[in-house]
N, C-alpha and C positions, 0 to 999 in steps of 0.2 A: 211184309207190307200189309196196312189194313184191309178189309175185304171191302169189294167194291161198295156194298149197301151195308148197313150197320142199324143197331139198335139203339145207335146214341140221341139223347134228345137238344132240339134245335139252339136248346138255350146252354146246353154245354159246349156243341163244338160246332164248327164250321166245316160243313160238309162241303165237298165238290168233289163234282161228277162230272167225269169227262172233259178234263182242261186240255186243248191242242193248241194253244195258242205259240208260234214260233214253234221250238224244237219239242216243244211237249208230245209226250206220245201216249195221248188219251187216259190221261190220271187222273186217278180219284183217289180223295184223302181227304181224311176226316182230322181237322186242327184246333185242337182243346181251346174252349177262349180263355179271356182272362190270365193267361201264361204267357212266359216270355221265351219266344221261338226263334232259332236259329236255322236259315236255309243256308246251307255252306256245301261245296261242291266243286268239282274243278272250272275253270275260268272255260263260259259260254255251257254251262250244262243246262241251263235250263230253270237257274234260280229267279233272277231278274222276270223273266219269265210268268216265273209260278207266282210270283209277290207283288211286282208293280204289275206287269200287264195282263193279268189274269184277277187277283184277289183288290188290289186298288183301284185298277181300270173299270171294275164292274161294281165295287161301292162309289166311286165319283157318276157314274153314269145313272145308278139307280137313285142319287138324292139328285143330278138333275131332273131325272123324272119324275122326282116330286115338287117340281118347282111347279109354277102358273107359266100358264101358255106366253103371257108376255115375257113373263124372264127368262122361259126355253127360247124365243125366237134370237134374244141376244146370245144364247149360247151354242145353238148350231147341233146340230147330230152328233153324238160321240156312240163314235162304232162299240157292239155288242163283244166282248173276247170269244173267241172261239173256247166256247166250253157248254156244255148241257146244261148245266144246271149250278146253284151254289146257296145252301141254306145258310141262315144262321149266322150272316153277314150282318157286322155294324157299318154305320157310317166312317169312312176309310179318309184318313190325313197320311199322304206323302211326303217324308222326309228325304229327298235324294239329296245330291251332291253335285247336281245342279249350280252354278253358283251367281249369286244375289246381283240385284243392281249394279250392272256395269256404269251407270250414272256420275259422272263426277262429283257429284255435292253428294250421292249416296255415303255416310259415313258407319262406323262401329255403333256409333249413337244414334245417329237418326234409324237404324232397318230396324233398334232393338227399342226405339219410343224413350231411349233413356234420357236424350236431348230434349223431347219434348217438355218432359218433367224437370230437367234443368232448368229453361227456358222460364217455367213455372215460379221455380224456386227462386231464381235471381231475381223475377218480377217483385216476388214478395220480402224476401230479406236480404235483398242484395243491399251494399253501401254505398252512395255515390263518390268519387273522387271526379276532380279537377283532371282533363284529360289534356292538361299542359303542365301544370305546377304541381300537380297530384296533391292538392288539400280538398279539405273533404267540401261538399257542396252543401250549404246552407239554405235556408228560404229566403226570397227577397220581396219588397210590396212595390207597388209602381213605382212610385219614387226613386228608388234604386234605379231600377229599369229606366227611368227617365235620365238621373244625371252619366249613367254609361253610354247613352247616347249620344247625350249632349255635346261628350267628349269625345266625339269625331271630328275631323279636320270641316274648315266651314268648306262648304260648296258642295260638299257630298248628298247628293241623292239619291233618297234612299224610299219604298214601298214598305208601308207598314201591313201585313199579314198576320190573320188569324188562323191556326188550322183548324177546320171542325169536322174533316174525315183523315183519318189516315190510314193507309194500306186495308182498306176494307171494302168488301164486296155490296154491289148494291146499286139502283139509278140514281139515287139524293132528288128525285125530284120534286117530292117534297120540303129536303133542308135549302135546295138552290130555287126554289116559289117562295120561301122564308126570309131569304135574304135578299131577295128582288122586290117581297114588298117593306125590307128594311129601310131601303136609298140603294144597296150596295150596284154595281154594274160588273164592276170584274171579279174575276176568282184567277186564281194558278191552278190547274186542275192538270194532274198528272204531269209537273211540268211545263206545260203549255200555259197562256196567257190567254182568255177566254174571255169572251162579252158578256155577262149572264142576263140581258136583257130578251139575248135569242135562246131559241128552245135548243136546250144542251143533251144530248141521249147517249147516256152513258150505256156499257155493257153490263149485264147486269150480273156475269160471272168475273168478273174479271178485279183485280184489285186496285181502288183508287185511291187519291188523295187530295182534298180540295182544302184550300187554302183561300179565304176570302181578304180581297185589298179594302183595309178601311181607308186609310188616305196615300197621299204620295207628295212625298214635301221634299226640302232644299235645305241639309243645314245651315242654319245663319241667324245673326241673332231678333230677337224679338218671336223665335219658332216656339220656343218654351210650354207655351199654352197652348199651341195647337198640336203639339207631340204631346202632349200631357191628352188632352182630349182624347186623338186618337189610341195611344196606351191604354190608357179607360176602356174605348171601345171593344179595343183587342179581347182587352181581358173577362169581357162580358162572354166569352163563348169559351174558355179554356184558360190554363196556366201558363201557356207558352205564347208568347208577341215573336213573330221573325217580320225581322229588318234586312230584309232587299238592299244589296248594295247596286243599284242600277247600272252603275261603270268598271264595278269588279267584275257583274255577274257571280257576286257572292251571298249569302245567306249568313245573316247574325242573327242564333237563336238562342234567346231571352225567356228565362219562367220565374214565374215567383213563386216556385218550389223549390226551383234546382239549378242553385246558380253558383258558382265560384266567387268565395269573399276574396279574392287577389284581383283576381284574371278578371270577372265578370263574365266570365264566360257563361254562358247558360247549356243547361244538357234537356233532352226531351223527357218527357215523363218516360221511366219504366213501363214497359208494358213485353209481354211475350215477342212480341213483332222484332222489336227493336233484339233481340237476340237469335234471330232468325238469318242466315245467310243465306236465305230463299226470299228472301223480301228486298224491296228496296231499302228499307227503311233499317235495318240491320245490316244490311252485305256489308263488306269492304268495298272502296269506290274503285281502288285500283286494281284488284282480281275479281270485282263483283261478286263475290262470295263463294270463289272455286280454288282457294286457298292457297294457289302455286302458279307460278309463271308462264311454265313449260306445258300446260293443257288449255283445251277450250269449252267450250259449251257443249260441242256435238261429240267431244274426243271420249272414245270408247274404249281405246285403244294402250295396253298398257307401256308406260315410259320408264327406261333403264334406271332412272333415280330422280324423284320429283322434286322442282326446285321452288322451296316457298317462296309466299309473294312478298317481297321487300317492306311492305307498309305496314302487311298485319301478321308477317312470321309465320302465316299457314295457319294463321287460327278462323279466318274466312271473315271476320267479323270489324266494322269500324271501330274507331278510336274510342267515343261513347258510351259502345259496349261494352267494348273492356274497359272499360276504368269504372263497372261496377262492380266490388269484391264481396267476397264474404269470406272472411278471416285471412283478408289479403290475398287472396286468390282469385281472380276472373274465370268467367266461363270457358275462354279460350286455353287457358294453364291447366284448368279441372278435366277437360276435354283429352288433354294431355297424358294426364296419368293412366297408368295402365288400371287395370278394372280391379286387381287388390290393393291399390294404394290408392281407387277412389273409394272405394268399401270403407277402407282405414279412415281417411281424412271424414266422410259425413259420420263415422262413429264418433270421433274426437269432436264435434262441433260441443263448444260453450255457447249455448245462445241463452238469450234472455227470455221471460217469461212473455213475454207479448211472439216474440220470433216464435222461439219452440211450440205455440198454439196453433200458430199461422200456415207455420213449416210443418207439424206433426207428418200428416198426410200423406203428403207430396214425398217426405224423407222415410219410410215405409212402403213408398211405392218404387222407389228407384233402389231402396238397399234388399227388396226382393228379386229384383230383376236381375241386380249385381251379381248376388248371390246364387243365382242359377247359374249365369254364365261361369262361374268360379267351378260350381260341382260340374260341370262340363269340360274342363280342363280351358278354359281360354283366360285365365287370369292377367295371362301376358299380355294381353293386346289392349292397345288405348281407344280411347271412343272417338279420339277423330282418326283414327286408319281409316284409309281411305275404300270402300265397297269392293272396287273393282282388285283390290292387292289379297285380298283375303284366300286362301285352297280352296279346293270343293267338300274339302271335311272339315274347316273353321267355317267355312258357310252353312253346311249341313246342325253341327254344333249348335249354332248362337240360332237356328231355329228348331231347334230339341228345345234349348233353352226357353223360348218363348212358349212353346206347348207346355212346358213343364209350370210356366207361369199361369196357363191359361183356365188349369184346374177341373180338365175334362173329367168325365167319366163315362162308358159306356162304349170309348171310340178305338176303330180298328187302327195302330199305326202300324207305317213299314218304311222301314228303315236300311237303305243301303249302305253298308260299310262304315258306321260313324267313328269307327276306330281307324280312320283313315289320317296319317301326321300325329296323330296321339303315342307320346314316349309312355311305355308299360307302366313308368310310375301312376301315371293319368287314368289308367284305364279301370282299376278297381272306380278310379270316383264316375266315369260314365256307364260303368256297370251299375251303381248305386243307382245312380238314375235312370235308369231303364225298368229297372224294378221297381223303381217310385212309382215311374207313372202306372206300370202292370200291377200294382199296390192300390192304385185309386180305380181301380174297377177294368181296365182297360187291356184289350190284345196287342202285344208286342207283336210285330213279325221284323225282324233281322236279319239282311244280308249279309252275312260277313265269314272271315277267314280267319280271323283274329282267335287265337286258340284260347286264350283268355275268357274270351267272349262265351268261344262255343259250354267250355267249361263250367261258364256261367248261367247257362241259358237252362230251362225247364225239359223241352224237350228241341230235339237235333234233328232236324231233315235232311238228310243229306243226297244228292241230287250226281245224278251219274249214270252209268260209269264213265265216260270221256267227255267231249266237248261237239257241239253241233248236234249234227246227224247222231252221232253216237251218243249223243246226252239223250237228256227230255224225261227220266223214268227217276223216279222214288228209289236209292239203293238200299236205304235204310231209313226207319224213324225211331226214335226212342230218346228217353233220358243217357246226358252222355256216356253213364257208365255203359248203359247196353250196345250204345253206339263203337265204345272204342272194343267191347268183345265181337264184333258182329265183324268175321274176316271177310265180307261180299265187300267192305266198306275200307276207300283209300283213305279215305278222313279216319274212318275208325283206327286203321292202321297206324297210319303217323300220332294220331292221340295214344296208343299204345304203345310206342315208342318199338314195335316191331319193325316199320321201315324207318331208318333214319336218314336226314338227311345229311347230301355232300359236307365234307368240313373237311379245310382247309389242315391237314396234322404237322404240312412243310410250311412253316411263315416262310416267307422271303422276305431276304434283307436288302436294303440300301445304302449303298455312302454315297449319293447324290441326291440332293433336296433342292426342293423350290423354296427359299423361306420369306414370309413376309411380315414387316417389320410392322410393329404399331398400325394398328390395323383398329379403327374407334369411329365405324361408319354405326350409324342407329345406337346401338346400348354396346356395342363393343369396349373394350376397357381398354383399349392402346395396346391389343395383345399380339406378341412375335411368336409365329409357328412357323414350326418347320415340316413342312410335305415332303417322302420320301418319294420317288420317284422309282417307277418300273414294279408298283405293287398296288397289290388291291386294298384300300384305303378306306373306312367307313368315316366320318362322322357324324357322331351323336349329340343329343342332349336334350335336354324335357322339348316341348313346345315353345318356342321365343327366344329360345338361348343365343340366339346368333348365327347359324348354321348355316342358312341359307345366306345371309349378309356376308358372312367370311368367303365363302365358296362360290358364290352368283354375283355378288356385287361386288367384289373387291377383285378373285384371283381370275375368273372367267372374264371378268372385262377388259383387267390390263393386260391379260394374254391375246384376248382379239385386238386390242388394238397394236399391240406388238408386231404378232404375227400380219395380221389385215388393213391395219389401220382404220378400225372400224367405227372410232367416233365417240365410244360409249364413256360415261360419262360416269369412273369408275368409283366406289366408297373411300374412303379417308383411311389412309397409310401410307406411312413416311419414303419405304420404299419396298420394290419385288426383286429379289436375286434367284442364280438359275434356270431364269424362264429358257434359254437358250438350249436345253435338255429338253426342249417340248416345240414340235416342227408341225403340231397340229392340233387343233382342240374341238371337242364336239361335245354340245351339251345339248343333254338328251329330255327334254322337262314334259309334262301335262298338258300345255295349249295344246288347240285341237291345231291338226295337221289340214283343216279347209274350213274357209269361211262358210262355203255352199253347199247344197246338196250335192253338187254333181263333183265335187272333192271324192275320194276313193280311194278305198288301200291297193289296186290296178295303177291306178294314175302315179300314187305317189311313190310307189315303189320302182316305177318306169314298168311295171309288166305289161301294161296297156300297149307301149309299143310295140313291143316284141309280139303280141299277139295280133298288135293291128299290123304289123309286115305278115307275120303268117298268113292272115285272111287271105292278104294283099297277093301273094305270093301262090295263092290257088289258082287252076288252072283257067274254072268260071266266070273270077275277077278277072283276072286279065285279060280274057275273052271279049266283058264287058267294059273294060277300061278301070276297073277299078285302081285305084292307089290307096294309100294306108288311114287318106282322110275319110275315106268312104265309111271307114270302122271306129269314127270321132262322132260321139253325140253333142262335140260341142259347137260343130261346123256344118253349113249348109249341106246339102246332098245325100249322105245315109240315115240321117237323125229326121224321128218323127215330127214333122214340121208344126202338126198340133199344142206338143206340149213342148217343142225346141230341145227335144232331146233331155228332159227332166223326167220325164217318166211319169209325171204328175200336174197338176193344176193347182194354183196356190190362190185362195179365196181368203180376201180377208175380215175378220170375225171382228164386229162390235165390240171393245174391251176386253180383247182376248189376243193369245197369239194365232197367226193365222193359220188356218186349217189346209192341210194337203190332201189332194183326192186323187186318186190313180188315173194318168191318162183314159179315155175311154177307148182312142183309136189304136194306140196300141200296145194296149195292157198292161201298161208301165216297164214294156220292155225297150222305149226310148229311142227302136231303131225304124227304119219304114220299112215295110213287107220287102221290096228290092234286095236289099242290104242281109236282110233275115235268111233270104234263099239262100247265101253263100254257106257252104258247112262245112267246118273242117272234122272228121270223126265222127259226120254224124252231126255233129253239136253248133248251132250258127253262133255269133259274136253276142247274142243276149243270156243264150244256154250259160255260154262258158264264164260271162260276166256273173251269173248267179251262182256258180259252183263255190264251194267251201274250199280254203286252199286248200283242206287233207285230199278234199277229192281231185282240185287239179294238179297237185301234186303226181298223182295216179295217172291222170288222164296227159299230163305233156313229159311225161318219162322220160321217152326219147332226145329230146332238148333240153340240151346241159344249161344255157342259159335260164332258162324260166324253172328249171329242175331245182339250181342252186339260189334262185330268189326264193321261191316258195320253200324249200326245204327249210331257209332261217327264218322266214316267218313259222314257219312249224317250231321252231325250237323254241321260238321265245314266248313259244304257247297262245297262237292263234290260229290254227290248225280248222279252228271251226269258223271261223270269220268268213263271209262271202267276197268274192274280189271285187262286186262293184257295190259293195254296201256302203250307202251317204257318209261321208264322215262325221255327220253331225248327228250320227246317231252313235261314235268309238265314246265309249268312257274315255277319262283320261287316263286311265293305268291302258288301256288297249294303244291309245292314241304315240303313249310314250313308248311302248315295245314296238309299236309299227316304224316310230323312228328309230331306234336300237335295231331295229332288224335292216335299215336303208343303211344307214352304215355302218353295219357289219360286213357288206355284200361290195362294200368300195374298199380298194387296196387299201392295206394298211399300212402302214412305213415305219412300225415299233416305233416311235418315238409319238404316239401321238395321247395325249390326253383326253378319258372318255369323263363326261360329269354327268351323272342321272341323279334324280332328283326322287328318292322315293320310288324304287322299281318297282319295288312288291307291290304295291297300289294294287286290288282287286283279285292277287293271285291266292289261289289255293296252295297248299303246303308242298304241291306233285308239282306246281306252274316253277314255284320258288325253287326247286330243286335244279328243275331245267334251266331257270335264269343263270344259278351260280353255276352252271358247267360254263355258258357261253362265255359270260364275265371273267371266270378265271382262264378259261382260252385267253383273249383278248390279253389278261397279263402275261401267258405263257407267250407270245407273238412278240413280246418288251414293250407292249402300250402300261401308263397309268390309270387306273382306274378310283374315280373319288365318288362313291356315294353317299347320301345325306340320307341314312334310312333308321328307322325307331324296330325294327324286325331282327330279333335277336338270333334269327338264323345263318342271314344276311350276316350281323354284323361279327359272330362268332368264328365266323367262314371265313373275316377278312384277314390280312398280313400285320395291319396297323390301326390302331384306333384313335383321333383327336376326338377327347369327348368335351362339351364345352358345357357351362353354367354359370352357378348351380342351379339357378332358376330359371325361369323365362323373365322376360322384358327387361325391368331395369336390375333387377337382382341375378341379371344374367351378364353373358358378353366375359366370361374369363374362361381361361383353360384351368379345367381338374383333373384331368389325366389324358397322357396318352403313352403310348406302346401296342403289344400286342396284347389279345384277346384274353390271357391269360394274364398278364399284366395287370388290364384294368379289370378284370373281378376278383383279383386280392384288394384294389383301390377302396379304401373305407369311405372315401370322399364322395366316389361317385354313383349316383341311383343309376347310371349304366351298365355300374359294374356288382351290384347287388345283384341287377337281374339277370345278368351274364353268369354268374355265382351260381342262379340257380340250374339257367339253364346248361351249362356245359358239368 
């Protein structure tokens, strides 16, 4: 390990002295800039730790310190990391896994600004068509505009309208003083029907639309000339006349720019707005611009399979919009495509000399943006996917991608696991870029497990030896090769292929299958597979390929609603045979297991009760009447009535999220001093709430119940986890073994179906080890077991492989092999079985 003080200078490395924050145990380490670093270690040793809330925590803190006193008061105190000291520190950008805009209208386009530059683009060479007859839209002069009026049925009254604000921020009280000393009196403003003689006070953040009434007439004859006047009038402020049908309550809008030689129908000027589904003036009328049926405005919450909106097909946007193309394509269709076939198509564009001067720009700024997200592996995904369906390593991804756009230098990143859903083919391309950016002057720091990765990285910190309490210390640091000779180091080991792991040498076989027929939910190809039943089952395939669609939307749905009748609302396939071989199904995914703080791996395991009877069940309590509510911090009586049994005070921050600060009365141990006196071993109910499970493991021996909870959370490599730590502080690989360990600990009945989604999430090579013992338990018991996992350890270990492609998104959705492990890495077809090839 390096020595504690060094003669390195400040502009080489990143010195820190004395980091203790969480499980660190007073380190100090000297971290070359400008290279690309991997922290990797077993799951809870103290990496996270060392990188976000030591080395980021303290670059975001120190540039707000450099802000002005006004822009600190918006941003509130951010606590110092427990550590002495740390030289030689840039300013720090966090890349976690975190994931983006739960927002409904949040899209692939909008978090990545490519929409915005769409928006741009159609303004400027988009084509108008006819959004009835679809011929193209012409210009027209009053006249025109005059006899399509004319030819309204007589009696119709009708308000003639000029717009001269639309969708735009601002009081007008200067343009509505202008028009008051015109003659005018009324306007439609926002909608509403308004006097303009009285004083109007508009908001002045807010976006309006004002519409002034020049006249308001009868069709009938002899009108001719005074619609002709008013026409005139209109068009003294703008190109567009709207005709008020006063008895429809409809609106006929008329330009002599943009009008249909059939229909007469008229379109509004082009402008960015009008492609906006945040606007009014763009949405859709019938989803308002939230593109599907089945959600709402506040809905944060994700739905089993989204149902486009009938009008506009899910593209969020009115008829108008679409029907402006550029080479027959709309922005809603373009939206559509996945991110290499929108690359492909603005390459191909034939535009004209006046277009391509217009366009240069704009098509330069989006075919670089594309292009990142391509070297990051997300080619698969279309830009209207919707924010909230995205991983936490497609979310993490697509803002690599924007750094990578943003052409820093100088800047410290850190990065949690971005090889997270990434198939090995991908991963040489987000190695590439990680070095890019370490290329343009900048320090990498990388969480990760990813052996690839470590392989690739400059130099390896490896963090250990165990997990919690037992982490926190430096086991090794060097360039990998020094790393994998260094035998203090378990990483080093498994990189030297000294310790290997478990693998599977007995496949098991099947002659009972689930098979499911035409199966063409998303980019699927109308594909029938057949799932063996009573074996451990991988499937693979790049990023996009279908994998989750086949396995989550289609066989886990029609099983719950078989089995439960559960309503869900399953992908597109003709039919499911066999299900009758599966008496139970548990799908084990990443959502966090509590919306709240006061959620906990205690609660959700049920150990909480079992410990609140124990309390309950002392001599003391019973003495004082206690019962088991008395050991609930979510109920009146033993919980600190200050902070309601949170353990903290929640303040909310000016443009920020809010800030939590530890109760002050009692110490954020949630309980009231009464409650605290009760002790069982010495330890009261907040002691034992803070212990790690290896340690109350130890500490409740004697009790076979809480012995046999805790011990499967130990196996599935949480060992170091607190039992009453927030759950909105579990990752989601922690989040998904905490359910994998809840039922494991419920009888099984060998007939039941386990589905994990990506287990390896977060593990080190010693966690993965551990997973495949329990997993292939769980087969030895006669349960199925189906994971969706890119981890060739995992997938080598399995009985059966369906690997699907070849590519993601739409060049995806078919089967290219499946058998066993040894099977598909003879497969020439498939990039599953290349890298299975190499590694077995």
């Amino acid at each position: 390990m390096p020595p504690k003080y060094s003669l390195h200078t400040v502009q080489d490395y990143i010195k820190i002295v004395g980091a203790r924050e969480h499980n660190l145990k007073d380190i100090s380490i000297d971290i070359p800039r400008n290279k690309l670093i991997v922290i990797t270690g077993p799951s809870g040793s103290g990496k996270s730790s060392l990188a976000i809330d030591t080395l980021h925590a303290e670059g975001r803190r120190r540039y707000v310190e450099s802000l002005s006193a006004y822009a600190r008061q918006f941003l509130g105190d951010i606590n110092k990391p427990e550590v002495d000291f740390i030289t030689g520190l840039s300013p720090s950008i966090a890349i976690e896994q975190k994931t983006v805009s739960k927002s409904p209208r949040s899209t692939v386009g909008t978090i990545t600004e490519i929409y915005d530059y769409l928006r741009v683009l159609y303004t400027r060479i988009g084509k108008p068509f006819c959004h009835i007859c679809s011929k193209p839209i012409v210009s027209r002069n009053s006249d025109d505009i005059l006899n399509n009026i004319l030819s309204l049925p007589e009696g119709v009254r009708i308000q003639v309208l000029s717009p001269i604000v639309k969708e735009r921020k601002g009081q007008y009280k200067k343009e509505l003083l202008s028009m008051r000393r015109e003659g005018f009196v009324r306007a439609r403003i926002d909608g509403e029907m308004v006097d303009i003689t009285e004083d109007i006070v508009l908001s002045r953040y807010k976006r309006h639309t004002i519409e002034i009434v020049i006249d308001r007439l009868i069709i009938k004859p002899g009108i001719k000339r005074k619609l002709k006047n008013a026409i005139d009038n209109a068009l003294r402020f703008g190109n567009v006349v709207i005709f008020n049908l006063i008895n429809d309550g409809k609106d006929l809008v008329l330009s002599r720019t943009m009008t249909c030689p059939d229909c007469g129908v008229g379109m509004p000027d082009p402008i960015p707005m009008l492609f906006s589904f945040n606007s009014r003036v763009g949405a859709c009328l019938n989803c308002k611009g939230l593109g599907y049926e089945n959600i709402c405005e506040e809905d944060e919450e994700g739905h089993d399979i989204l149902i486009p909106c009938g009008k506009c097909g899910g593209s969020r946007l009115r008829e108008e919009a679409l029907s402006i193309k550029i080479e027959d394509i709309n922005i809603g269709e373009f939206t559509g495509f996945s991110i290499k076939k929108a690359a492909l198509f603005l390459k191909s564009l034939n535009l004209g000399e006046k277009d391509a001067v217009v366009s240069e720009r704009i098509l330069r700024e989006i075919d670089d943006k594309l292009s990142f997200l391509i070297k990051v592996g997300l080619e698969y995904l279309t830009l209207d996917r919707p924010a909230s369906t995205l991983s936490g390593g497609e979310a993490q991804r697509i803002r690599l991608a924007t750094q990578m756009g943003a052409s820093l230098s100088g800047v410290l990143y850190v990065l949690d696991e971005p090889s997270i859903g990434l198939h090995p083919r991908d991963c040489g391309r987000l190695i590439d870029s990680l070095r890019g950016i370490r290329d343009s002057g900048n320090s990498v720091i990388v969480v990760e497990h990813d052996e690839d990765t470590i392989r690739s990285s400059d130099i390896v910190i490896d963090m250990g030896p165990g997990a919690g309490r037992d982490g926190g210390t430096v086991v090794a640091m060097g360039n990998p090769l020094e790393i994998s000779r260094n035998v203090n180091s378990i990483t080093g080991r498994f990189l030297a292929k000294s310790v290997k792991m478990e693998t599977n040498l007995s496949r098991r076989h099947s002659n009972k299958f689930i098979v499911i027929k035409d199966a063409a939910e998303h980019n699927l190809k109308r594909i029938t597979v057949n799932i063996p039943v009573g074996v451990f089952l991988s499937v693979t395939g790049v990023s996009g390929s279908g994998k989750s669609t086949l396995v989550r939307d289609i066989l886990f749905k029609v099983i719950m609603n078989r089995l439960y009748k559960s309503g869900y609302r399953a992908g597109r396939h003709s039919e499911i045979t066999g299900v009758e071989a599966i008496d139970r199904i548990i799908c084990v995914d990443q959502s966090p297991i509590g919306k709240t703080p006061r959620s906990n791996p205690a609660t959700y395991t049920g150990l909480l009760t079992i410990i609140r009877d124990l309390f309950a069940a002392l001599p003391m309590s019973r003495a004082r009447g206690y019962g088991p509510s008395r050991f609930s911090f979510n109920v009146q009586g033993g919980r600190c009535e200050e902070c309601k049994g949170a353990g903290h005070k929640k303040y909310e921050m000016h443009f920020l999220p809010p800030a939590y600060v530890i109760c002050d009365r009692c110490n954020g141990r949630r309980f009231n001093r009464e409650t605290l006196q009760m002790k069982y071993k010495g330890k009261n109910i907040a002691e034992v709430l803070s212990m790690t499970v290896a340690e109350a493991v130890e500490f409740f021996l004697p009790i076979k119940r809480l012995r046999e909870k805790l011990g499967f959370l130990q196996e599935v490599g949480l060992g170091y986890i607190q039992l009453g730590q927030s759950a909105n502080t579990l990752s989601g690989g922690e989040a998904q073994r905490l359910r994998l360990s809840r039922e494991i600990t419920k009888k099984s009945t060998g007939s039941t179906l386990y589905i994990l989604d990506e287990p390896t999430t977060g593990l080190h090579f010693i966690d993965v080890d551990r997973l495949l013992t329990i997993l292939h338990r769980l087969v030895d018991m006669g349960n199925t077991v189906i994971v969706i996992e890119h981890n060739l350890d995992v997938i080598k270990s399995s009985d059966y492989i369906i690997d699907l492609g070849p590519e993601g998104g739409d060049n995806g959705g078919s089967v290219i092999a499946t058998g066993t492990p040894e099977e598909i890495s003879k497969n020439q077809m498939s990039h599953t079985g290349k890298y299975l090839r190499e590694k077995m």
